[in-house]
C-alpha positions in Angstrom: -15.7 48.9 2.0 -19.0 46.8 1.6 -18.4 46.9 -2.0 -14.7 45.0 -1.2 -16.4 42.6 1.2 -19.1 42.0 -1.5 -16.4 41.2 -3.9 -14.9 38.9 -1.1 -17.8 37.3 -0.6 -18.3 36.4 -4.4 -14.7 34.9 -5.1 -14.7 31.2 -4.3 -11.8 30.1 -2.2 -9.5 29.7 -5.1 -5.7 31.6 -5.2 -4.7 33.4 -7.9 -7.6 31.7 -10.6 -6.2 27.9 -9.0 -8.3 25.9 -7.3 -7.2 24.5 -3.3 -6.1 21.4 -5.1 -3.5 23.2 -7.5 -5.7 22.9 -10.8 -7.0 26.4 -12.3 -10.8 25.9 -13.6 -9.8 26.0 -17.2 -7.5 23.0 -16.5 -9.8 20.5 -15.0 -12.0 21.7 -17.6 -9.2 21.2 -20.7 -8.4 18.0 -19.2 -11.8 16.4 -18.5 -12.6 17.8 -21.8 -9.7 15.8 -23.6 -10.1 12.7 -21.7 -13.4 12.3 -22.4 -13.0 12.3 -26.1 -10.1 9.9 -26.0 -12.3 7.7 -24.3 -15.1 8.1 -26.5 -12.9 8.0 -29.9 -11.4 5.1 -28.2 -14.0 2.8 -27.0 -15.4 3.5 -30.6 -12.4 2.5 -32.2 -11.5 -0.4 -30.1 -12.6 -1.2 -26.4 -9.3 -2.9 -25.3 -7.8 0.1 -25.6 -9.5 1.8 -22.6 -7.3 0.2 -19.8 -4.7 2.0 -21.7 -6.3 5.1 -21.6 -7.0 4.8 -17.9 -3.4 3.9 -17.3 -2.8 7.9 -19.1 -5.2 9.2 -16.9 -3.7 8.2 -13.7 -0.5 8.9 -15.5 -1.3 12.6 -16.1 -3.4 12.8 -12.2 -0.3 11.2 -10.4 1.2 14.4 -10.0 -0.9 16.3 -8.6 -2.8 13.5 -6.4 0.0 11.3 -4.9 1.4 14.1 -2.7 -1.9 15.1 -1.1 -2.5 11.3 -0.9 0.8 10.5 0.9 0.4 13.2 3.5 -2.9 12.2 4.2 -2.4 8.5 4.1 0.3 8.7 6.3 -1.4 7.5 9.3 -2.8 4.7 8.3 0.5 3.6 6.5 2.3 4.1 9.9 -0.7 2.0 11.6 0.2 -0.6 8.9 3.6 -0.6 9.3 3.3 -1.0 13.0 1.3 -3.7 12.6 3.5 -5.7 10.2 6.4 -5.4 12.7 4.4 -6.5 15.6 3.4 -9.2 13.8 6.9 -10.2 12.5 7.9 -9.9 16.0 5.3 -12.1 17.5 6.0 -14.8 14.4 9.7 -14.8 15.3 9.2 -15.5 19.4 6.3 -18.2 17.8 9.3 -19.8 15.9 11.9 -19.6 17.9 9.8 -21.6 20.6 8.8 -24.3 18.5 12.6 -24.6 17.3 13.4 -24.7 20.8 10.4 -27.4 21.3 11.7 -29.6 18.5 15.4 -29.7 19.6 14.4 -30.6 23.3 12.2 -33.4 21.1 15.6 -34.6 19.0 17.4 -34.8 23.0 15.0 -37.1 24.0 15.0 -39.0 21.3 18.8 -39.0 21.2 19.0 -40.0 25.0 16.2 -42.9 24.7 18.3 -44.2 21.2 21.4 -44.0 23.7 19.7 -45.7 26.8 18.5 -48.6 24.5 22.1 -49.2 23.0 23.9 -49.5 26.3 21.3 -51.4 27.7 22.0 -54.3 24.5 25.1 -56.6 25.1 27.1 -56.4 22.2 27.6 -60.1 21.2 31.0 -61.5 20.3 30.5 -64.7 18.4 
C-alpha cells in the first residue's frame, strides 16, 4: 500500500501521459522543438518572414488555447458587453433629448418668423 501511495506521489498531475492542458510532454516538446528551428532557419534566411511564422504558431496553439480562453474570459466579455449596452442606452436618451431640444428650438423660431410676418402690413401699391 505505501509502495502505491509512493507511486502516487511521484506521478505529476498528468492523465493518461497528457498534461491538464490537453498536451502530452512529448508534444510540447515536438512542437517547441520544431518552432524553434523554423524560427531560427527563418530569421537566418530572411527576417520578414517571422510574422509569418508567428501567424503558424498561433495557428497551430488556437486549438487548444481559444477554448480554455473563452471559458475563462467569459466574465469579463459579459462585463464588456454590459457595459457597451449601457452605454448605447445612455447615448440614445442623450440624443433623443437634444433632438427633442433642437425641434422645440425650430418652434420658436417658426413662431417668432410667424409673429414678425403678421405683424408687417402687406403693401398694395
Amino acid at each position: 500500500m505505501a509502495d502505491m501511495q509512493d507511486d502516487l506521489s511521484d506521478t505529476d498531475h498528468s492523465i493518461n501521459g497528457t498534461e491538464p492542458s490537453g498536451w502530452s510532454r512529448d508534444d510540447a516538446i515536438k512542437t517547441a522543438t520544431t518552432i524553434g528551428v523554423v524560427a531560427i532557419g527563418a530569421a537566418l534566411i530572411e527576417v520578414s518572414l517571422i510574422p509569418g511564422l508567428v501567424i503558424g504558431v498561433a495557428a497551430t496553439l488556437a486549438p487548444k488555447v481559444v477554448p480554455k480562453l473563452g471559458t475563462s474570459m467569459q466574465p469579463m466579455i459579459k462585463s464588456v458587453v454590459r457595459g457597451a449596452y449601457k452605454f448605447g442606452r445612455k447615448t440614445r436618451e442623450t440624443m433623443a433629448e437634444a433632438h427633442e431640444q433642437v425641434h422645440d428650438i425650430v418652434a420658436e423660431v417658426r413662431a417668432e418668423d410667424g409673429a414678425v410676418a403678421e405683424a408687417k402690413p402687406a403693401s398694395h401699391d
